[in-house]
C-alpha positions as CSV (number, residue, x, y, z in Angstrom):
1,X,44.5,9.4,-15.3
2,X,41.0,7.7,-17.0
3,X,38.7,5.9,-15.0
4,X,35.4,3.7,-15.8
5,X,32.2,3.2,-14.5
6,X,30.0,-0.2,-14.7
7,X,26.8,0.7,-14.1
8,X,24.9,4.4,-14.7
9,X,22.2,4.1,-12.1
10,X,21.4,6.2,-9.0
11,X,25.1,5.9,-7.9
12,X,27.0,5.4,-11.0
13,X,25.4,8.7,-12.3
14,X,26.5,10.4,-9.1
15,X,29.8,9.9,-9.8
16,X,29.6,11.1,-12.8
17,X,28.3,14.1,-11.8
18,X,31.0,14.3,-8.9
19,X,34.0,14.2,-11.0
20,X,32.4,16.4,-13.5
21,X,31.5,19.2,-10.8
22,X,34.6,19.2,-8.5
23,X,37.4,17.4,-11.8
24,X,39.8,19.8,-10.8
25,X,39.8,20.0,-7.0
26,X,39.9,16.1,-6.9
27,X,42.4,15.7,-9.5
28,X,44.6,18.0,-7.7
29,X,43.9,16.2,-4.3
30,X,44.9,12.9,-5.8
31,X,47.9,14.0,-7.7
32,X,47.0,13.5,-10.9
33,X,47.2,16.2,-13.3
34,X,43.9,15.2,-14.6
35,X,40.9,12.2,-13.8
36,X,38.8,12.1,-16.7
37,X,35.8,9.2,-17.4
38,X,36.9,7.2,-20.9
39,X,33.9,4.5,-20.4
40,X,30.2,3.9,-19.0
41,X,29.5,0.5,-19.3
42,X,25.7,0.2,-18.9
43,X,23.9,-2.4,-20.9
44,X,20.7,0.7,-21.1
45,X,20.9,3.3,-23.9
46,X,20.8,7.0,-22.3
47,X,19.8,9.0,-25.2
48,X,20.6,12.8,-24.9
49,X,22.6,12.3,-21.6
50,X,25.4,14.3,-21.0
51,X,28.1,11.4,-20.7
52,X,26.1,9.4,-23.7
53,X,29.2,9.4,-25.6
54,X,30.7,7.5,-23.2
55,X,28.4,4.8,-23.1
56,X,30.0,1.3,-24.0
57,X,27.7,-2.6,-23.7
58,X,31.4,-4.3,-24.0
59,X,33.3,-5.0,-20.8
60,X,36.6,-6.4,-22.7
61,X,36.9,-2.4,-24.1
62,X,37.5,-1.1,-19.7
63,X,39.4,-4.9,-19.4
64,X,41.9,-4.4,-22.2
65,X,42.7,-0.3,-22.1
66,X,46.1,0.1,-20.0
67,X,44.9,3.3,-19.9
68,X,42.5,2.4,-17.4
69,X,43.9,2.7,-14.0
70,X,40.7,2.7,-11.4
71,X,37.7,1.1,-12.4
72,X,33.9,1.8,-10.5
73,X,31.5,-1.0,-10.1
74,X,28.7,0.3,-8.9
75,X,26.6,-2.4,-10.9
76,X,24.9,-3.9,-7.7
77,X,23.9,-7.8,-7.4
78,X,26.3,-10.2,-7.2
79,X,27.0,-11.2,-10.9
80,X,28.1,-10.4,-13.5
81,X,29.6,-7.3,-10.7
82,X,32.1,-10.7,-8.9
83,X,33.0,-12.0,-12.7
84,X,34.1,-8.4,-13.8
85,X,35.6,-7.3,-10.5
86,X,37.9,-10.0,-10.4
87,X,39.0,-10.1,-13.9
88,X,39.4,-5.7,-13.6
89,X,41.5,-6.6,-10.4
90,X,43.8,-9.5,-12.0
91,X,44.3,-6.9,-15.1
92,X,46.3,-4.9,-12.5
93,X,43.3,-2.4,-12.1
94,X,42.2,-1.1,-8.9
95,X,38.4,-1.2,-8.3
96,X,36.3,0.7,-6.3
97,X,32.7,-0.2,-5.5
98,X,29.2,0.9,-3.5
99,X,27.8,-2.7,-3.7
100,X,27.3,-4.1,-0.5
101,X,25.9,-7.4,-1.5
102,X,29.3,-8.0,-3.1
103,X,31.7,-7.1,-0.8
104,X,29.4,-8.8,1.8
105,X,29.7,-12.3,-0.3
106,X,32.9,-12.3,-2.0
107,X,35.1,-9.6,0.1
108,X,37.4,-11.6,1.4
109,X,38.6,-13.6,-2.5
110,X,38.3,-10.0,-4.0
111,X,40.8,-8.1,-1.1
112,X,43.6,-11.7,-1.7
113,X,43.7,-10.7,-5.5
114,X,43.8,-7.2,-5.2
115,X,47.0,-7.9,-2.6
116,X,48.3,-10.4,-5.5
117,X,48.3,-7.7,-8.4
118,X,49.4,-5.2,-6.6
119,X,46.4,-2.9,-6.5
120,X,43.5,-1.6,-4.4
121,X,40.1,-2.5,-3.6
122,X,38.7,0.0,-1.8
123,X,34.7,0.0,-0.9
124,X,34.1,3.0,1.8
125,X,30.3,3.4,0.6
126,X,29.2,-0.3,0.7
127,X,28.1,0.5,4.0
128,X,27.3,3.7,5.3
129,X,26.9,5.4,1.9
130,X,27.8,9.3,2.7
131,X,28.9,8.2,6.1
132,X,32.6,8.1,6.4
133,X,32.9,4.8,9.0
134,X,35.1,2.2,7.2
135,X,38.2,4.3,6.8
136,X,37.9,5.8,10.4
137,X,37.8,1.9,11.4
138,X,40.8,1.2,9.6
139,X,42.6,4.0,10.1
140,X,42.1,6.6,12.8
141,X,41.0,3.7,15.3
142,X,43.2,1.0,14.3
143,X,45.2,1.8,17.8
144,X,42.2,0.0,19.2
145,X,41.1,-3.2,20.1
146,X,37.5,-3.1,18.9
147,X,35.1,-5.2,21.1
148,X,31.6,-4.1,19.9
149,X,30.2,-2.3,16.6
150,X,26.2,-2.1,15.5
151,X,24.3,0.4,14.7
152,X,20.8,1.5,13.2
153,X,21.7,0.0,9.2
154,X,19.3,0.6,7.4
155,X,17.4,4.0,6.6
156,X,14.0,2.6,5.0
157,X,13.7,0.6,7.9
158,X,14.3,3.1,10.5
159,X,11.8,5.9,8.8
160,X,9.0,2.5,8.9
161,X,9.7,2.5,12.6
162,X,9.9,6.4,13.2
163,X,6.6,6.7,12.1
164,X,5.3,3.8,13.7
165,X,6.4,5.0,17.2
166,X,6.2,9.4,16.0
167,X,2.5,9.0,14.1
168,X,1.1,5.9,15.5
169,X,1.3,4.2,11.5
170,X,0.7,0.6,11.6
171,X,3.9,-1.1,9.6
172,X,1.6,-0.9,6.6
173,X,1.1,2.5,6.1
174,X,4.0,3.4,7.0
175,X,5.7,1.4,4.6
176,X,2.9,2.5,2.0
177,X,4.7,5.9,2.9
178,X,8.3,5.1,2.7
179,X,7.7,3.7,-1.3
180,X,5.6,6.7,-1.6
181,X,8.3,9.2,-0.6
182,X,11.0,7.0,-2.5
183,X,13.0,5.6,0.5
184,X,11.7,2.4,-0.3
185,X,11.3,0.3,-3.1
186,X,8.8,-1.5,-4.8
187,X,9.8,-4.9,-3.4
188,X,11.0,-4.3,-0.1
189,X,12.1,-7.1,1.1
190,X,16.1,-6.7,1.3
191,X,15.0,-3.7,3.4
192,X,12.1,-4.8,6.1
193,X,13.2,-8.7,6.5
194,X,16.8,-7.2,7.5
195,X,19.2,-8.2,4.6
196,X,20.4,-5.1,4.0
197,X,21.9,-4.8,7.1
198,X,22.8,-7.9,7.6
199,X,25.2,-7.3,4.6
200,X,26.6,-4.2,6.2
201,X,26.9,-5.9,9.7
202,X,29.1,-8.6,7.8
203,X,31.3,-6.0,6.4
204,X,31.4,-4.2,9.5
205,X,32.5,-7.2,11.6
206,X,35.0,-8.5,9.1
207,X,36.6,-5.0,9.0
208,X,36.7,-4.5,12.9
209,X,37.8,-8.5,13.9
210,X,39.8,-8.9,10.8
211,X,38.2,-12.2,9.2
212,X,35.6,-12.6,6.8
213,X,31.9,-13.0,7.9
214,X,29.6,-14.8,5.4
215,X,26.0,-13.6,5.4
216,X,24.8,-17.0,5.5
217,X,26.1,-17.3,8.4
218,X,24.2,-14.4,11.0
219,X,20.7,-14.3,12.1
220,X,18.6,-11.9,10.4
221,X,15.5,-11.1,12.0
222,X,13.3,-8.0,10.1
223,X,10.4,-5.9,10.9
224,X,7.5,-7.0,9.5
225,X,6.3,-8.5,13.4
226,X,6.9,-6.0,15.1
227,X,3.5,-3.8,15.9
228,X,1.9,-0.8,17.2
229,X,1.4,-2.9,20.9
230,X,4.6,-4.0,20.8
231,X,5.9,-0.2,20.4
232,X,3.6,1.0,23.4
233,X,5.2,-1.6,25.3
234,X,8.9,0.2,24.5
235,X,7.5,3.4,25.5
236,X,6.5,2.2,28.7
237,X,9.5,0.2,29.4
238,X,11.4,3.6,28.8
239,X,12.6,3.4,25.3
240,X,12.0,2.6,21.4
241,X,12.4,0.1,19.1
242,X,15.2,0.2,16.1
243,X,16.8,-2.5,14.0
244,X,20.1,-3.1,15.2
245,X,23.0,-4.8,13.4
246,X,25.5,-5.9,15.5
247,X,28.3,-8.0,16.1
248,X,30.9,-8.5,19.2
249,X,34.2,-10.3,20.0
250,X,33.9,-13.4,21.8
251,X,37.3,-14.2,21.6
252,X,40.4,-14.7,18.9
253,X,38.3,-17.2,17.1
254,X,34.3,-16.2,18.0
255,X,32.4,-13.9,17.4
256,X,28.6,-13.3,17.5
257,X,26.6,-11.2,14.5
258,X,23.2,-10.5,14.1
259,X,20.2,-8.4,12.9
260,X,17.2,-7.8,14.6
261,X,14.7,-5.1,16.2
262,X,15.4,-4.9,19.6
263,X,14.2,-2.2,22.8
264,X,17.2,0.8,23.1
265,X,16.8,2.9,26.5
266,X,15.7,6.3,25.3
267,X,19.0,8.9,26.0
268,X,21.2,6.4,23.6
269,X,22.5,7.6,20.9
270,X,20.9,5.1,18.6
271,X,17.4,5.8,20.3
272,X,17.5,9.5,18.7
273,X,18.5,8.3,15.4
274,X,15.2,8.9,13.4
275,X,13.5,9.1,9.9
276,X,16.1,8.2,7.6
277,X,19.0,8.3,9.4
278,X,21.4,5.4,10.1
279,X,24.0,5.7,13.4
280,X,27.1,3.4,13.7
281,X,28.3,2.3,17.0
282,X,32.2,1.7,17.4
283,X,33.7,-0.1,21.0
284,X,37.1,0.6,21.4
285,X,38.7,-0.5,24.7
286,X,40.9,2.4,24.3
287,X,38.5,5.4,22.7
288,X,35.2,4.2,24.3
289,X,32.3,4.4,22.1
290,X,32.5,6.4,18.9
291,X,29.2,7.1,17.0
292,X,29.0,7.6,12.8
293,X,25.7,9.5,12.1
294,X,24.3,10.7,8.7
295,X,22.3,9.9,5.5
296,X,23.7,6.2,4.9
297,X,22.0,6.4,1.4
298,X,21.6,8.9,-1.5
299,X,22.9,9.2,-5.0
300,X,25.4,12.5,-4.5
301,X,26.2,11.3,-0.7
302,X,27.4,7.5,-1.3
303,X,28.8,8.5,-5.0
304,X,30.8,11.3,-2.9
305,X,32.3,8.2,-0.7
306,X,33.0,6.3,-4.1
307,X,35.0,9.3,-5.7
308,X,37.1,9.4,-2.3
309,X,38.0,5.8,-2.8
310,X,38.9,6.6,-6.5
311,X,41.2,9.5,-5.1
312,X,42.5,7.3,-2.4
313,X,43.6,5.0,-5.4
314,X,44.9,7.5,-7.2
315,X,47.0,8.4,-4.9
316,X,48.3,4.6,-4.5
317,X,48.8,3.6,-8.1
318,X,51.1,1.0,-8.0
319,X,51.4,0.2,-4.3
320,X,48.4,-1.6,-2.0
321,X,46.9,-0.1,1.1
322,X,47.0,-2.7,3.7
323,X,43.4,-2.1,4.3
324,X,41.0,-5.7,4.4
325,X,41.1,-8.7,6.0
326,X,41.4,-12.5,5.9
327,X,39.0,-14.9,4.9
328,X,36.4,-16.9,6.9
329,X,36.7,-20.0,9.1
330,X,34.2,-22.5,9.9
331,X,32.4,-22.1,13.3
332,X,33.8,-18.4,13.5
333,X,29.9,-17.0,14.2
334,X,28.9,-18.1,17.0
335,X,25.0,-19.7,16.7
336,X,22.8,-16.7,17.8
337,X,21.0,-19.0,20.2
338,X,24.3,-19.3,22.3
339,X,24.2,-15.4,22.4
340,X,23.4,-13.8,25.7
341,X,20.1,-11.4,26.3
342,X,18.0,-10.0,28.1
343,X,14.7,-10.2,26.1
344,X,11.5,-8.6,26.0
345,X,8.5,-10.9,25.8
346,X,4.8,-10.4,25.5
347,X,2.2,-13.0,26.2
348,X,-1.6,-13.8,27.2
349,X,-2.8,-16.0,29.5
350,X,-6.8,-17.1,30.7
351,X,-5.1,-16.6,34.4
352,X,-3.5,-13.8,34.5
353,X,-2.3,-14.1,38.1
354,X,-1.6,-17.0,37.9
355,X,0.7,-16.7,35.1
356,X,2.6,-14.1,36.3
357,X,3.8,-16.2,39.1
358,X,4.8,-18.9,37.2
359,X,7.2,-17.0,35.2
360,X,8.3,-14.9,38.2
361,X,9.4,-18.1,39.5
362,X,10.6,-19.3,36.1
363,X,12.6,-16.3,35.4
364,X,13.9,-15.1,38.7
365,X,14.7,-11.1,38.6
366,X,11.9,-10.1,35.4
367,X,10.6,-7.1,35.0
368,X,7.1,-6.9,34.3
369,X,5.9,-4.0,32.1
370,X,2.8,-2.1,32.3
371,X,0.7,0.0,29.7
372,X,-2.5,1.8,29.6
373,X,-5.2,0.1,27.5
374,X,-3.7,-3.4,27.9
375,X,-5.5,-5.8,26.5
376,X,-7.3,-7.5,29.8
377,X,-5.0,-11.2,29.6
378,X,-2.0,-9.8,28.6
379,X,1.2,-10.2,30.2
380,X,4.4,-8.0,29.0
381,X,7.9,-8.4,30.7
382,X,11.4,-8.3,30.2
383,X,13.8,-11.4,30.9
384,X,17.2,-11.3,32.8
385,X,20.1,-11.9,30.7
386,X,20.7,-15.7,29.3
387,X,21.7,-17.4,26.5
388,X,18.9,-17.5,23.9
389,X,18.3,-21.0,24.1
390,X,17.7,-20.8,27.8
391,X,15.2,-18.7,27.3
392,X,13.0,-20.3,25.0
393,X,13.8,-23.4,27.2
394,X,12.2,-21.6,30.3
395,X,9.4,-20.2,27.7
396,X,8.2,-23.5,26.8
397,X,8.2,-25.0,29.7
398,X,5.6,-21.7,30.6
399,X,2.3,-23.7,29.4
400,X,-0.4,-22.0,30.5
401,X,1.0,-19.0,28.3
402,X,1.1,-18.0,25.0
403,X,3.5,-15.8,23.2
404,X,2.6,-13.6,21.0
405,X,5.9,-10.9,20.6
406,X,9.2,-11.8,21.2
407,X,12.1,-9.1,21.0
408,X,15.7,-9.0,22.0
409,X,17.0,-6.1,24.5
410,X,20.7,-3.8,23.8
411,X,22.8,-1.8,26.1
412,X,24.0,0.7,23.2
């Protein structure tokens, strides 16, 4: 069976390398008497590379060979990756692909004409990279009804705040050190304002509640606020601060999805997921809580998930998995100031005392947090749980303060 790749970067060359390494273990765990590369479509030259003879610029040469039975995209962006997709899928070609952004945006037209030809769209490393999650989802938990799934997303992101709360870095040195040590890159911004994950956290949710959820649609809240006080502030209150993604069933028609840092109790599993790491948080009313740890990036980790979904293919050449799910609605995300939390607010105020009266009346039940070396006006508690809105309704109605950190509180 031949296969092609679109795109020879960190990932793309991985697979490469995959098949090469292991060509006759996975051909024979597919079924295929051989799986061989014919193309590299890469719009670079690669002089002196091992596969250089396989580099091709045209995309009608992988469109037009019947010979081609799975195709890889692991192009990243949006487009020309949605144009080329679609037309590799409507060519009777399954596809396989690593690009989150994609799947993210156009998941939901991609998985309808891969049901209509007959083939498979399969895209297991679009979120966790090396971490096996989306198959488990659909397939090992699919007796469940999943309530709940977030998780810590985003590896860059995670080692910024690891060394925040570990070394005492300030966000800019440690993200100085993250692009230093290659975990993040030179524009960062997918990574620390929360996109990234908010593109996984779509998948996610449309995988576990079975419609599509558009990334314009979720709040995504980054890192780039949160500071060294406000991490003291977690350690006193008895935890840390991660980004979470997350999204939870409302009910047949709502859910709520968002990104943003938030205070984890230290003993949760997401609390001890550190450096690079990312964690993914499954709630299943029938299994409990199920938790998917690993590297979520890496070129031989995620192009080890992509060479699984080109096996899985392989093994389904001419018949769809009914793996996916059905496109978006209107209205289906819930607004995220409807969303209920308990949140974790710090403040100054000329009268202290004072202050901290008014909001113990305003906010019957919060907890005020302490910390040595406060700064002498400063006022740090944490909220009951309410709708969003109610909060900053109760918050501005609290004159005599003003707020300086504002961040939400889980229960994972």
């Amino acid at each position: 069976m031949y296969i092609a790749i679109m795109g020879y970067g960190t990932v793309g060359s991985g697979v490469a390398e995959v098949i090469m390494n292991n060509q006759a273990n996975i051909a024979k765990t597919a079924g295929q008497e051989s799986i061989d590369i014919k193309y590299i479509l890469d719009l670079r030259d690669f002089p002196g590379d091992v596969n250089e003879k396989l580099m091709i610029k045209d995309f009608s040469k992988i469109l037009e060979d019947d010979d081609i039975k799975v195709v890889v995209e692991t192009m990243g962006g949006l487009h020309p990756a949605f144009e080329f997709v679609s037309s590799c899928l409507q060519k009777g070609k399954s596809v396989v692909t690593s690009n989150k952004e994609l799947v993210a945006a156009k998941g939901d037209i991609l998985i309808k004409l891969a049901e209509e030809n007959n083939v498979n769209f399969l895209f297991e490393a679009s979120v966790g990279g090396g971490i096996p999650v989306l198959r488990p989802i659909g397939q090992c938990l699919a007796a469940n009804r999943i309530t709940e799934v977030a998780g810590i997303l985003n590896g860059t992101t995670n080692f910024i705040l690891t060394m925040m709360i570990d070394k005492n870095m300030s966000f800019e040195d440690a993200l100085k050190l993250a692009q230093d040590n290659g975990y993040a890159e030179k524009d960062p911004t997918a990574d620390i304002e929360g996109h990234d994950a908010g593109r996984k956290i779509c998948i996610l949710s449309s995988l576990c509640f079975g419609k599509h959820v558009f990334p314009e649609d979720i709040y995504m809240q980054g890192i780039t606020k949160v500071s060294l006080t406000d991490v003291e502030y977690a350690k006193a209150w008895g935890g840390v601060i991660k980004l979470i993604g997350r999204a939870k069933k409302l009910s047949d028609d709502k859910i709520s999805a968002l990104v943003s840092p938030a205070f984890v109790k230290n003993g949760s599993q997401l609390a001890s997921t550190n450096d690079v790491f990312n964690a993914i948080l499954v709630r299943g009313d029938a299994v409990g809580d199920v938790v998917f740890y690993g590297r979520g990036a890496g070129k031989l980790p995620t192009a080890s998930a992509v060479v699984a979904d080109v096996i899985d293919c392989a093994q389904h050449l001419e018949k769809r998995k009914d793996y996916g799910w059905e496109s978006g609605t209107t209205g289906y995300v819930v607004d995220y100031n409807e969303i209920e939390t308990a949140m974790f607010i710090r403040a100054k105020a000329d009268n202290k005392d004072a202050a901290k009266e008014c909001i113990d009346s305003a906010f019957e039940g919060a907890q005020f947090i302490e910390k040595e070396s406060a700064d002498e006006n400063e006022i740090a508690f944490v909220t009951p749980v309410l709708k969003e809105c109610k909060i900053e309704e109760v918050l501005s109605s609290l004159g005599s303060i003003d707020i300086l950190s504002k961040i939400r509180i889980v229960d994972y």
